[in-house]
N, C-alpha and C positions, 0 to 999 in steps of 0.2 A: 597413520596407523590403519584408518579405513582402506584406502588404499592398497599399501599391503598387504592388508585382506582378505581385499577384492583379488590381487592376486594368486592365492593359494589355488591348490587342487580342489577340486570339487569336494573327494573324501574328507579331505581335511576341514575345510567349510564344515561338514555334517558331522565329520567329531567335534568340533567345537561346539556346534550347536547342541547335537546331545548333551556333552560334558557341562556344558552353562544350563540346559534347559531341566537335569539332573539335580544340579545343586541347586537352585530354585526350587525345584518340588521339594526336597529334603525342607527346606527352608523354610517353606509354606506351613509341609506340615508341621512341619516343629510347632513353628508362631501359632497355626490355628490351633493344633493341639492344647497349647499349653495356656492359651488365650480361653480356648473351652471350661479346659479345666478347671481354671481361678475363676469362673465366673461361675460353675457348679460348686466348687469349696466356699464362695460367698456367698451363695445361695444355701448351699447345706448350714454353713456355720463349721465347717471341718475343713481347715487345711494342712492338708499333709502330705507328705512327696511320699510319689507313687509306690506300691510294693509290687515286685516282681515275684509270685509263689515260687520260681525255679531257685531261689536262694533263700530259703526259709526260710522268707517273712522280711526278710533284711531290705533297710531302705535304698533303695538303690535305682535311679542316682539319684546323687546329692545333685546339687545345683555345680557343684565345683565340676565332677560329671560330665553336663552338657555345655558346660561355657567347654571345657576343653575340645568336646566332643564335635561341638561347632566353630571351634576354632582351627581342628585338626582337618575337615571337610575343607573348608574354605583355603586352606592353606595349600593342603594339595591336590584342589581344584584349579588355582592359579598354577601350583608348576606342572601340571600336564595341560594347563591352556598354553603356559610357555612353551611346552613339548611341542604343542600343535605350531605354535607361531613363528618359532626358533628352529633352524632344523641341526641337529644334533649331529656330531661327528663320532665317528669309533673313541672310546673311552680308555684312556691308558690305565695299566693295571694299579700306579697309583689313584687315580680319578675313581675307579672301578672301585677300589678298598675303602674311598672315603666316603663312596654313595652306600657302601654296608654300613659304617658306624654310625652316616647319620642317620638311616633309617633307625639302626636300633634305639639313637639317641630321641628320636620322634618318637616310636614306635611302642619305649617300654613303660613309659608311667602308663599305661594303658593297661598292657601285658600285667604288670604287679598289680594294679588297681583289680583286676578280675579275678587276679588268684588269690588275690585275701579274701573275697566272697565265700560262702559257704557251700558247700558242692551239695547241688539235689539231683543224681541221675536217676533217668527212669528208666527201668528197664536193667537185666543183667547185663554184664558185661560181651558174654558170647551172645545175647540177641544186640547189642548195640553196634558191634562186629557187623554183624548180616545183614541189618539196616545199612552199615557204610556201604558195604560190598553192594548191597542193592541200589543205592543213592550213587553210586559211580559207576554201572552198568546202567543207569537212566539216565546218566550224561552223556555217554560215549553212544547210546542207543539215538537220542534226540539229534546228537550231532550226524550220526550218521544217515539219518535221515532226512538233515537240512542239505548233504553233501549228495544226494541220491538222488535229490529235487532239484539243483542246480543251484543251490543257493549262493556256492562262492562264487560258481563261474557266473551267473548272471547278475551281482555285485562288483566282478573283477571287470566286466564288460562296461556297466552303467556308468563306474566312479573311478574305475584305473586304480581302485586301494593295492597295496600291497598284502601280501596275503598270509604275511608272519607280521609278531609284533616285532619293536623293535628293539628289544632285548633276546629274542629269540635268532635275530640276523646277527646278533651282535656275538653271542655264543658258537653261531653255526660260522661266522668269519673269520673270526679272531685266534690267529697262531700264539697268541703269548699265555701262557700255564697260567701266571700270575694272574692276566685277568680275568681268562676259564674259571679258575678256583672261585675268584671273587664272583659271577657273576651264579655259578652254579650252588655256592651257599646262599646266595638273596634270594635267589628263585626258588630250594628245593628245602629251606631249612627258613630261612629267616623272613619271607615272605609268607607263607604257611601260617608258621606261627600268629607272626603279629595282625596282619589281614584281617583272620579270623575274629582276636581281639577287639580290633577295632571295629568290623564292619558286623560280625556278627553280637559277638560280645555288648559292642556300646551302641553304634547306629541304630542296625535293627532294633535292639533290646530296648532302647530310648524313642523312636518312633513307635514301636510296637505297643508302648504304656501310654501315649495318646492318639494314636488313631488304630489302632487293632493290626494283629498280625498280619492280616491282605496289604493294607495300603502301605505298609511299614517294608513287607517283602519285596514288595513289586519297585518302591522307591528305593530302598538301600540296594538293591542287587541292579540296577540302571543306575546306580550312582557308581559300583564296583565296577560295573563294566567300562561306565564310558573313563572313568580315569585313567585306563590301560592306554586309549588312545589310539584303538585298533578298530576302524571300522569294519573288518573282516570278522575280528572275533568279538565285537560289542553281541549280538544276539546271541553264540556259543556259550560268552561269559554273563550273559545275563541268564539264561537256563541254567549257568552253574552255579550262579548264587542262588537263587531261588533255591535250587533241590539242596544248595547248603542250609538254606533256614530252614526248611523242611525238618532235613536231619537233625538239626540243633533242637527242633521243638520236640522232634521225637524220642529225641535220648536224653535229654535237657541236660546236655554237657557237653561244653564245647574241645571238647579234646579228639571228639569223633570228625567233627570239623575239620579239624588241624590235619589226623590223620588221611581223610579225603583228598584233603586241599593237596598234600604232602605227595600221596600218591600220585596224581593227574601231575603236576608238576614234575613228577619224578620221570614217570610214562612220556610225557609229551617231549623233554631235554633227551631221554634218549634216544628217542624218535629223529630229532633234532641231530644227534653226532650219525646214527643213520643214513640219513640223504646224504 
């Protein structure tokens, strides 16, 4: 296993190290977190799981919560170490259909878990609009200026990464409808949605209630990115979650998220039949 490795690309080497050195910080903090914690509720004489005010006081999470929530990290932290490790062939439009339903089948005790929570947004609805609009023109703004600085080309020089992911080559290659449809509802509907869920929703939200919004941000959004398994866009996708937490705390609803996430995904696949 060493061995083969030692024989990988360079890139790939360094996604896997980000992607392992990710989930470990996730990990940490959790453990220190919650290790904190129990030792201030035995000291106070008060234990009680954490309240989050964006949902009116409601416990959230239970413990049932984090075991998933760390079980679902871990889970698919290993198959994008496989990603790295395996190298992956074009997906037939059956393969393509089955990787939709098990995401959903992963992905919705999460998605239901959040909508039975009770919604606290802040802000009206036409200012949480503007805040998106502005939170995806600070993406596209950042990117643009990683690309103005030479940032791909002098990553494409160092590492030899490729410079789409690899579900983006996989769309811009693939002649079969069947697997176009499939690959264009993951990415532009059913990725959006759940992602959010998961990463904004539970991750962040459960990091955030023992180590504070900063170290919660910075660790769940390096945890979004390197799963992709894209040494090109690990930095692009780490500025984009970030400015997704951002908006999340700023509209305290994550539907604004979703809409974000929704668009850039939508923008970028069109981009994609373009070339």
């Amino acid at each position: 296993m060493i061995q083969y490795f030692m024989q990988l690309e360079l890139y790939a080497k360094i996604n896997f190290g980000i992607l392992l050195g990710s989930l470990v910080l996730c990990l940490l903090l959790w453990l220190c977190g919650t290790t904190m914690k129990y030792i201030h509720s035995r000291v106070t004489g008060a234990l009680k799981l954490p309240r989050i005010s964006r949902f009116g006081g409601s416990c959230f999470p239970h413990l049932a919560d984090e075991i998933y929530t760390l079980l679902f990290i871990i889970f698919f932290a290993t198959c994008s170490l496989g990603d790295i490790l395996i190298k992956t062939t074009e997906m037939s439009a059956a393969e393509s259909w089955s990787a939709v339903f098990f995401m959903l089948f992963i992905y919705l005790p999460m998605g239901l878990r959040y909508m039975s929570l009770p919604i606290a947004q802040i802000g009206t609805t036409r200012q949480n609009l503007c805040k998106t609009l502005i939170a995806l023109l600070t993406i596209y703004f950042c990117i643009s200026v990683l690309t103005v600085a030479g940032y791909e080309q002098w990553l494409t020089e160092l590492t030899h990464t490729p410079a789409t992911q690899q579900v983006a080559d996989d769309i811009g290659n693939s002649e079969d409808p069947l697997t176009i449809a499939a690959l264009l509802i993951s990415a532009i509907v059913i990725a959006p949605v759940m992602e959010e869920f998961a990463f904004r929703g539970f991750l962040y939200n459960i990091l955030r209630g023992k180590v504070g919004k900063i170290a919660a941000m910075l660790a769940s959004s390096l945890f979004f990115a390197a799963i992709h398994v894209s040494l090109m866009q690990t930095l692009p996708l780490f500025i984009f979650a970030c400015v997704q937490c951002i908006l999340y705390e700023k509209t305290g609803s994550i539907r604004y998220s979703i809409l974000l996430h929704a668009t850039f995904n939508t923008i970028t696949t069109i981009v994609i039949f373009l070339k």
